[in-house]
C-alpha positions as CSV (number, residue, x, y, z in Angstrom):
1,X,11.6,-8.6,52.2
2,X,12.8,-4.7,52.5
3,X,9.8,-2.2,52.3
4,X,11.2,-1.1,48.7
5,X,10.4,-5.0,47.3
6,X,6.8,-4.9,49.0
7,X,6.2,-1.4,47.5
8,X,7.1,-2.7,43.6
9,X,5.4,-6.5,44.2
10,X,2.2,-4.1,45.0
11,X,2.7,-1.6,42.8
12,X,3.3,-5.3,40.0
13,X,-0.1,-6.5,41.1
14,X,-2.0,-3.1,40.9
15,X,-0.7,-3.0,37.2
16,X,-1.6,-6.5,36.2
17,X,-5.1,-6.1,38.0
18,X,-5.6,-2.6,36.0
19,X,-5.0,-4.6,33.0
20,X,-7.2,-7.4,33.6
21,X,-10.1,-5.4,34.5
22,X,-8.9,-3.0,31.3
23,X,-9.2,-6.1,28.9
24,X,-12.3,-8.1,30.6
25,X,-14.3,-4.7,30.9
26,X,-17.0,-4.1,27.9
27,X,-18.9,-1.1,30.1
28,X,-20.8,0.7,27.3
29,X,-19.6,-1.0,24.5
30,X,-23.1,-3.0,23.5
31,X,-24.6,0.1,23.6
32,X,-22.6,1.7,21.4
33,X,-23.1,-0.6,19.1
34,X,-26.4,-0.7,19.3
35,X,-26.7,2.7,18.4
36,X,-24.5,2.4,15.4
37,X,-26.8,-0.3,13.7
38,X,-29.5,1.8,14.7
39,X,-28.3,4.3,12.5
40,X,-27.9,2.6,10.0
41,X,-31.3,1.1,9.7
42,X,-32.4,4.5,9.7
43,X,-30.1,5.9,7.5
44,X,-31.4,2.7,4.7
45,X,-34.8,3.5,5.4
46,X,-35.3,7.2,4.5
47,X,-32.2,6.2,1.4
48,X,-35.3,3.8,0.5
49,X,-38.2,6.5,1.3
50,X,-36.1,9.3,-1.0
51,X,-35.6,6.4,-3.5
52,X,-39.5,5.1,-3.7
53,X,-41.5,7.5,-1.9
54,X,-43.9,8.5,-4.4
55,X,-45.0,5.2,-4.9
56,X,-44.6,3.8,-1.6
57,X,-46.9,6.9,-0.6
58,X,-49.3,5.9,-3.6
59,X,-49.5,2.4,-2.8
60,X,-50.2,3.4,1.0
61,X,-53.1,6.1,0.5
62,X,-54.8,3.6,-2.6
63,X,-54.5,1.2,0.4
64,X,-56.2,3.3,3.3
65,X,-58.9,4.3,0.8
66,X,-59.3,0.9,-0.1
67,X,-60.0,0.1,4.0
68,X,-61.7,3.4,4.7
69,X,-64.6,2.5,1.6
70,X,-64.7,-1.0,3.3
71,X,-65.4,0.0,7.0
72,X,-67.0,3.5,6.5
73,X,-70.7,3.2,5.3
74,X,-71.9,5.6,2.0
């Protein structure tokens, strides 16, 4: 085996390696999609708060005056 065939089988098993480690590697990919459905959840909430938030915020302070008369004594 001349130098020249040693220098292309390495250079053959640096570029399949590369390529395995390219296609097996998922390094920050979870958290990127993490962070996407984060957003979205987000995003649907305050869609939801600008759709209902008059009542929601209705129904929550009838609610904490409802606890407050319970607990606080008159």
């Amino acid at each position: 085996m001349t130098k020249i065939d040693r220098f292309i089988l390495l250079i053959q098993l640096k570029i399949i390696g590369a390529i395995k480690d390219f296609l097996t590697d998922e390094n920050g990919d979870t958290n990127f999609v993490a962070m996407i459905i984060i957003i979205g959840i987000v995003i649907a909430l305050a869609a939801l708060f600008l759709a209902f938030g008059e009542k929601i915020m209705n129904t929550v302070s009838k609610s904490v005056e409802e606890w407050l008369d319970k607990i606080l004594p008159k």
